[in-house]
N, C-alpha and C positions, 0 to 999 in steps of 0.2 A: 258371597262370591261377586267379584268386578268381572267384566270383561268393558273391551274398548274401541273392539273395530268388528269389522264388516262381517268377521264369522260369525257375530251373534246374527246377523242377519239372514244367515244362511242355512240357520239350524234345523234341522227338522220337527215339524208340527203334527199334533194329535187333535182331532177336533171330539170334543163332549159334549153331551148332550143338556147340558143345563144351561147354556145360555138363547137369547133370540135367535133372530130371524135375521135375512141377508136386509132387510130397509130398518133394524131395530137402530139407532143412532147406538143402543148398549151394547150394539154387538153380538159374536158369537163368542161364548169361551171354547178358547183352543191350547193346545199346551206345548213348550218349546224347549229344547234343553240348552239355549243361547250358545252355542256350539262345543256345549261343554258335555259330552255324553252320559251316561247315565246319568243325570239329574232332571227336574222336569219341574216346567213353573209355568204357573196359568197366564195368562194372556187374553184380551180383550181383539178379536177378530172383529174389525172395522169394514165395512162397505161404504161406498162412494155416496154422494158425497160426503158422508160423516167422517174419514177419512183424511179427507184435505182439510175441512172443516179443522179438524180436532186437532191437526200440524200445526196450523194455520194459528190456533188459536195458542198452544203451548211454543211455537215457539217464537212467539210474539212479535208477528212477520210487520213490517212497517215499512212504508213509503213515504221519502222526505222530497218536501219540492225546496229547491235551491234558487240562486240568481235573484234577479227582482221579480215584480207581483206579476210576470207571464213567463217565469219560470225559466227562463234564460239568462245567460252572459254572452261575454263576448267568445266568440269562437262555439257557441254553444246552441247552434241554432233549433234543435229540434226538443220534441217535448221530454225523450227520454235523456240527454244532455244535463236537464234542466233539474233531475231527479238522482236522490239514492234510495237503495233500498238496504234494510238491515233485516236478519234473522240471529236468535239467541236461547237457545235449548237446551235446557236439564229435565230431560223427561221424571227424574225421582223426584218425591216432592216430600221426603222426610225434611226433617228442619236441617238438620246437620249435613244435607246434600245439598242443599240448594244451592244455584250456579254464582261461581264468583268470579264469572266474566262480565264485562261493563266495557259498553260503548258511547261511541258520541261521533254524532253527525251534524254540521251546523255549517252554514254562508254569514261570510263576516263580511260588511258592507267596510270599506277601509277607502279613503281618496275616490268616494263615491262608485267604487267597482268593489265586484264580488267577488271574494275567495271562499274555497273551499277549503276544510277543516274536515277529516274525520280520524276516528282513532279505535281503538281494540285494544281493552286490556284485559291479564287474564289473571286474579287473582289467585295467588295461594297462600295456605296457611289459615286462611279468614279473608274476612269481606273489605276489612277496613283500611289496608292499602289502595285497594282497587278501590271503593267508593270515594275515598278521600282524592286520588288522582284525576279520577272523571269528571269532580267536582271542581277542582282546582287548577289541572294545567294546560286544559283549553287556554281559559281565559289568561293567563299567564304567556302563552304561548303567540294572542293576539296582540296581547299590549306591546310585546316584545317587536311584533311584525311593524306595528302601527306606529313605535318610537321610531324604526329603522325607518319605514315609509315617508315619516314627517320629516325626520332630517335631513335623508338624500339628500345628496347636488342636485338630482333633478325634480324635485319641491313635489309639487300635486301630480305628475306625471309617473312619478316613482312605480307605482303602480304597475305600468305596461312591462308585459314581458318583455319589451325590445329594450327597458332602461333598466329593469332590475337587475342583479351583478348574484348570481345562482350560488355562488361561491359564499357570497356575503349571507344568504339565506341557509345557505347549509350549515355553516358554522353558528347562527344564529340559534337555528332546532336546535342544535346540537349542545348547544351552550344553556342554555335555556330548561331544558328536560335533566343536566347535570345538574346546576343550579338547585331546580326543583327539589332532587332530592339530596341536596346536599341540608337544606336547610329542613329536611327531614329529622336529620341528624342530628344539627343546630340544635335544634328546638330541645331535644332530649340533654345534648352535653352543657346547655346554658342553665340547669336546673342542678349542674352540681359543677360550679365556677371553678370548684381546687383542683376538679380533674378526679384522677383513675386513684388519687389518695385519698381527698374525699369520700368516694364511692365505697372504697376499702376499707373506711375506719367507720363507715355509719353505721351502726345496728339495724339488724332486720326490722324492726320496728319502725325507725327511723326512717327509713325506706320505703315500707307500706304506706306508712302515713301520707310522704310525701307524693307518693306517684299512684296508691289508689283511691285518688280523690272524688269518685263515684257521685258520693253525696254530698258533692260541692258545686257540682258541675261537671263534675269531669274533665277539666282543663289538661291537665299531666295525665290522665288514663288515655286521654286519645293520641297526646305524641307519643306514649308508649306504645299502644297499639299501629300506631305507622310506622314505628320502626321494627318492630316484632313481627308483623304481615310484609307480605310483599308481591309485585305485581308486576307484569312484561308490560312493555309498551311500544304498539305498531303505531305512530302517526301517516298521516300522509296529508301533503298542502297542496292544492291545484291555485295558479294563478288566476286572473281577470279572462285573460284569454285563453285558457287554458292549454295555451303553447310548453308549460313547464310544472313537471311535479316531483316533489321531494315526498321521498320517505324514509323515516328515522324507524330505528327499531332497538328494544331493550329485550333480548328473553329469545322464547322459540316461536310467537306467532310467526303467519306468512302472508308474503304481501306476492300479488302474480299480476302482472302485465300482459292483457290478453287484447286481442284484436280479435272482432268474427268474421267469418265469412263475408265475400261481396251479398249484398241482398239480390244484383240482378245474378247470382250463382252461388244459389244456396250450397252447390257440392261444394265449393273451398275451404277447406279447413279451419279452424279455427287456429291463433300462435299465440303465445307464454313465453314469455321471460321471467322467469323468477329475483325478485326484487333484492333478498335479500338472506344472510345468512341466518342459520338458527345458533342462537347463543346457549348451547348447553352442550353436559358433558360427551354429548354423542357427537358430536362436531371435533373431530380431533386438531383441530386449529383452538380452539378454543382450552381444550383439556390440555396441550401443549402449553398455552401459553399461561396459563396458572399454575405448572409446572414448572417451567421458567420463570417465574415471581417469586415464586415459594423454593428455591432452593432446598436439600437437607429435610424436607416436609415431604415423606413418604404418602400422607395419608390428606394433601389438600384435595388430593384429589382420589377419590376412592368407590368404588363400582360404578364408576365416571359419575360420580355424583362431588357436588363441592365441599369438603369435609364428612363426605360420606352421607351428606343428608337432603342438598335440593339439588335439583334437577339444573335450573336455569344458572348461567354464567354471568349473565348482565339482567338488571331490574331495579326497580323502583324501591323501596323500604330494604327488606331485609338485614337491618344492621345489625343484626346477632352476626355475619358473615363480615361487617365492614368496621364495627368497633373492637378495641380489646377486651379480651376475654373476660374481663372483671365486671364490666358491663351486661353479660349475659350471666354470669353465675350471681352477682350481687342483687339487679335491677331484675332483668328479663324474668326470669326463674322465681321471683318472688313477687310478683304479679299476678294480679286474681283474673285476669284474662289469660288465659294457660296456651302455652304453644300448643298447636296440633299438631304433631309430627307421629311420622311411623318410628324414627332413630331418637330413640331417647336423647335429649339436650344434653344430660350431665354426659353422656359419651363423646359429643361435641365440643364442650367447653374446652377438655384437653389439649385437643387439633388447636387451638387457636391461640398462634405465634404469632403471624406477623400479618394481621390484617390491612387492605380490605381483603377481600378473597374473592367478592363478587364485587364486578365492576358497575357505575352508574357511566359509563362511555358507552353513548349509542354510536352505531352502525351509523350511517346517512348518505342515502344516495339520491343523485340528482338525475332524472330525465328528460330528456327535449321532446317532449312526443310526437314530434312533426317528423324524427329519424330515429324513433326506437327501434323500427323495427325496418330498420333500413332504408329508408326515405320510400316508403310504403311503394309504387309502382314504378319506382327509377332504376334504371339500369346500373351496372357500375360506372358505366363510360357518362354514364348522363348526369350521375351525381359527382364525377371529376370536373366536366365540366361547369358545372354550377358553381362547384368550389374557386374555380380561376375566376367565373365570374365575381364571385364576392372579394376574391380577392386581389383584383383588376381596381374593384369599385374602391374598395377601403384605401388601397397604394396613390388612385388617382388617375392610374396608369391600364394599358391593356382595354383599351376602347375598342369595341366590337361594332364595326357596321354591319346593316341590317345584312340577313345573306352570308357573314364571310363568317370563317372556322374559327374557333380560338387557336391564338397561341400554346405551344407547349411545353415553352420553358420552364412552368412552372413546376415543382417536384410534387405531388402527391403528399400528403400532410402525415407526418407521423402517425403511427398508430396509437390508439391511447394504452400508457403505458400501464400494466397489468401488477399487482401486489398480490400476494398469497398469505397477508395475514390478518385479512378479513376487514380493513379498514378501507372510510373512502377515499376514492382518488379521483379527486376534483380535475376534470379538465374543461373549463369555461361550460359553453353550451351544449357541450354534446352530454353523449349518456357517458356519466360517469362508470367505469366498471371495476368488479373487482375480481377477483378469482374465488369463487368458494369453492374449498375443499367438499367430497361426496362425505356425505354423512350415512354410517351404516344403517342400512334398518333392519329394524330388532322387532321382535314377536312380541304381542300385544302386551300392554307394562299396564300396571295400576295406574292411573291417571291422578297421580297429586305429585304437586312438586316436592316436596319431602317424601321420602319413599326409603327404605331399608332396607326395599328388595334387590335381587344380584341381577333386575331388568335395567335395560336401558330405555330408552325413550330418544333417542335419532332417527334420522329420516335421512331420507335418499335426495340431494337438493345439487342441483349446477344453475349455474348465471348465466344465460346465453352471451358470449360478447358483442350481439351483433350492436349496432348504432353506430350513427355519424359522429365525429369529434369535432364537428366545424364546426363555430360560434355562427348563429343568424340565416343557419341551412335554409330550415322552412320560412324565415322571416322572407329570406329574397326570394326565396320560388314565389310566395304568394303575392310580393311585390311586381313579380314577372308576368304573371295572370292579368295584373291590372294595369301593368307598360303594356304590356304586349309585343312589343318588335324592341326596346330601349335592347336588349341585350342581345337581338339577332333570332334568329329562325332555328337556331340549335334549342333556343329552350322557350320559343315562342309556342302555341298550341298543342305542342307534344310532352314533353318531359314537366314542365311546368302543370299545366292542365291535365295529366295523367295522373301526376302527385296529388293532389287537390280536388280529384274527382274520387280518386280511389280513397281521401282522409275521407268523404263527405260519404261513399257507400259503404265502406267498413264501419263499424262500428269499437272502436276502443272503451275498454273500461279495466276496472282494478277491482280487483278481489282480495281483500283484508279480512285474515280469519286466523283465531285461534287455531290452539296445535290440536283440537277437538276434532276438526275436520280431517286430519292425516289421518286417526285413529280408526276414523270410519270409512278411510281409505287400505286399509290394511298398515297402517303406521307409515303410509310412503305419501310424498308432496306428489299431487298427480295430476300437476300445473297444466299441459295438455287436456287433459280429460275436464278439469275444471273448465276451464276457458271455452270449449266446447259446448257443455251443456249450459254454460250462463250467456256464451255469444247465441245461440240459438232461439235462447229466452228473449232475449231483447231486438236481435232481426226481427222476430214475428214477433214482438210486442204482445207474447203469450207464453209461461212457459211449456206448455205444451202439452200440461195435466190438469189444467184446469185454473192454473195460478198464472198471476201478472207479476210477480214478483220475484226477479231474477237467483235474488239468494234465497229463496227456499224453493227454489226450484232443484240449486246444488244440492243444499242440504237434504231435502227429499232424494236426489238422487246416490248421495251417500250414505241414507237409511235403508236403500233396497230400490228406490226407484217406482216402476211400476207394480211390481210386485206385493200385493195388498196384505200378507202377512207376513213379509220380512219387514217392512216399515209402521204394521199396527205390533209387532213382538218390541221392536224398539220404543214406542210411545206406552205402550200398555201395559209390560208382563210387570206380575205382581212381585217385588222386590221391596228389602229394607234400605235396600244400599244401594247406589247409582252402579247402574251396568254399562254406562257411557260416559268421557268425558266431557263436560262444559263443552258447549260446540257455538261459539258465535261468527255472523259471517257479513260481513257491510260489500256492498257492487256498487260501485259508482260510475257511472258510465262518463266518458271524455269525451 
């Protein structure tokens, strides 16, 4: 029996008399039917500390220091700036369970300033998509940045968020992570040059020989296996200054843009923007539009699954979904590394007319975080007028002495223009936005991306459209802090030094996590609630249970929270089979 969200948490408990004592670090045995009634399965009842302890330890909590050797960059003055934190948890620990999520956190030194890199991948099928990726398109991804960096016009400076061109970095990820797996694919079709005739006239023998070469090395078993696995991919880049972050996304992980509370007013809420769409069949923008590709092809898309067998729309490997079908019935199929699927392949082979069917085009969105979230304590009138100012300064024109009003001739800036088909829309500096459609949410699914069942796997997700679309918003307020009167008494000590006092006691950060986490949310994105319990962790530089470490703090509170036997039934009950999905979760604070 699977189960995958938060009812197991809530199931009710029997305590037996055969295990310890409340300080035994073994525990008490207790017994729980993970929300599934009359069934009942033992469980190891945890007490404090053994309890955080034994989270702590399974789910392999980690704190990265970033910047240079005192732990900062530019824009990044304090110690938690300076830092990420990752958690990553498959509490079953049979072999055939273990978790095929994989992360990567790292500061890439580039024109002697730091960038930020971190990424979330969630592998299915097997492991070897997802480890191959984590291995490989970081560093792909830097060299990519590092060529862009060296060439610019503007040489060794390229670097400063006020000279790099965000538009140029978008299309970059974006090109970059296609690439990647494009020569995924390569790799497999350069090994039969005639093509799908080839493939067609070789003998099964012929075949095995050449692609299970185990006992050679294994050269051709592992581009086999990379394109027969397959795996999502959440990037996200933070610049030197950390004025500007991009994030790319392949599949259904989620990426959330959170700000916490002021610290001198702990009551203020914590705010979320959700980054980014989920690429699967429960996104009817998505199931549309492979709909629309596949003409006449009743069945590309089928129990909103893609060919009736994975989950995700956009990913990494997968090329049973991206090559022609003779490829998966001749090669895939007679490979001693066997699919894992719930939908038998030879049922799939049929479906496939006119491939790709899953796409390798990420998602990519660009933010200003100086005006994500509305140029954090400005007014509407306050940030028009900023806008006239910069755009007084750029024209040349519209000179403000100290004391007198701006000008009003200026028109107010368009609005950034909105798309509803999930792709990005670049507008210079600002937050690029897009429209995502609400994704339904569906009652807890088996957690693999191949799946046969009549479940879905959607989530409830909207993009807030708030953000400025002015190119150099925060660049000139901060520059105004440091004139101080050059632009006049409208945005001297008030509206300037409000903004920039309120960036310096908020606390922004990004939360990048597998679709693991909706599940133990009730299958819903619960971007608000996230953002809260990780801004809270990091104001008080505590999460509040005992942990300094902001993503298992979420995580713990996605298992139950305080509650000591909804989160020791999730770590402990005694199963063959994972009763949760892969849950990985990186916090990065801005």
């Amino acid at each position: 029996m699977t189960t995958t969200n938060n009812t197991a948490a809530t199931a009710t408990t029997t305590t037996t008399s055969d295990g310890g004592h409340s300080g035994d670090p073994g525990g008490v045995y207790d017994e729980t039917d993970l929300g599934h009634p009359g069934y009942s399965f033992r469980y190891r009842l945890l007490a404090e500390p053994h309890l955080t302890r034994e989270l702590t330890r399974q789910a392999l909590a980690k704190r990265y220091q970033l910047g240079d050797a005192t732990g900062t960059s530019k824009g990044g003055d304090s110690t938690s700036r300076g830092a990420a934190y990752s958690v990553s948890l498959q509490p079953c620990c049979e072999p055939d369970a273990l978790s095929q999520d994989r992360l990567s956190v790292e500061s890439w030194t580039i024109n002697n300033e730091s960038w930020t890199f971190a990424g979330v991948f969630d592998g299915h099928g097997g492991h070897e998509a997802a480890d191959y990726t984590v291995q490989a398109l970081p560093s792909q991804i830097r060299s990519a940045l590092s060529s862009y960096l060296s060439s610019s016009s503007t040489g060794a400076h390229a670097s400063s968020s006020s000279a790099v061109e965000p538009e140029a970095i978008s299309k970059l990820l974006a090109s970059t992570i296609t690439a990647f797996d494009e020569r995924i694919g390569q790799a497999l079709l350069a090994l039969f040059p005639r093509g799908e005739a080839q493939v067609a006239t070789m003998s099964d023998e012929e075949i095995d020989e050449l692609m299970n070469d185990q006992e050679k090395g294994g050269t051709n078993a592992a581009i086999l296996s990379h394109c027969m696995r397959g795996t999502t991919a959440l990037v996200a880049l933070v610049d030197p200054a950390r004025e500007n972050l991009w994030v790319v996304n392949l599949g259904d992980c989620i990426a959330v843009l959170g700000e916490a509370g002021e610290k001198s007013n702990p009551e203020t809420p914590a705010r979320s923007i959700v980054l980014n769409a989920l690429h699967n069949g429960g996104n009817p923008t998505e199931f549309e539009r492979i709909e629309r590709e596949h003409p006449g092809e009743p069945e590309c898309m089928l129990r909103k699954r893609v060919l009736g067998a994975l989950a995700v729309t956009r990913a990494i490997g997968d090329h049973t979904f991206k090559l022609p079908a003779v490829y998966t019935d001749r090669i895939f199929l007679n490979a001693r590394v066997r699919f894992k699927t719930m939908t038998p392949m030879h049922e799939v082979v049929p479906r496939i007319r006119t491939p790709p069917y899953v796409s390798n085009t990420p998602e990519v969105k660009h933010v200003a975080l100086g005006t994500a979230f509305n140029g954090g304590s400005l007014s509407t009138a306050e940030m028009d007028a900023v806008r006239k100012v910069i755009q007084g300064k750029k024209s040349g024109e519209g000179k403000v002495e100290e004391g007198k009003a701006l000008p009003d001739e200026a028109d107010p800036p368009p609005p950034t223009p909105l798309r509803d088909d999930g792709d990005v829309v670049e507008q210079g500096d600002g937050f690029d936005v897009e429209v995502v459609p609400p994704t339904p949410k569906v009652p807890g699914a088996v957690p693999s991306r191949f799946d046969d069942s009549d479940s879905d796997d959607g989530s409830d997700v909207s993009t807030a459209s708030e953000g400025d679309d002015n190119a150099g918003f925060r660049h000139a307020v901060s520059e105004q802090l440091a004139r101080n009167t050059e632009y006049g008494s409208m945005v001297t000590d008030g509206a300037a030094n409000r903004a920039l006092q309120h960036s310096k006691d908020c606390q922004r950060f990004l939360i990048l996590a597998s679709d693991g986490l909706q599940f133990l949310y009730d299958d819903e994105v619960k971007a608000e609630k996230w953002a809260d319990v990780v801004g809270q962790a990091l104001v008080a530089n505590d999460g509040g249970d005992g942990m300094d470490n902001p993503a298992l703090s979420l995580l713990r509170d996605g298992l139950g929270g305080t509650d000591p036997k909804r989160v020791s039934s999730m770590l402990t009950v005694e199963l063959g089979d994972r009763w949760m999905d892969d849950t990985t979760i990186v916090v990065l604070p801005l």
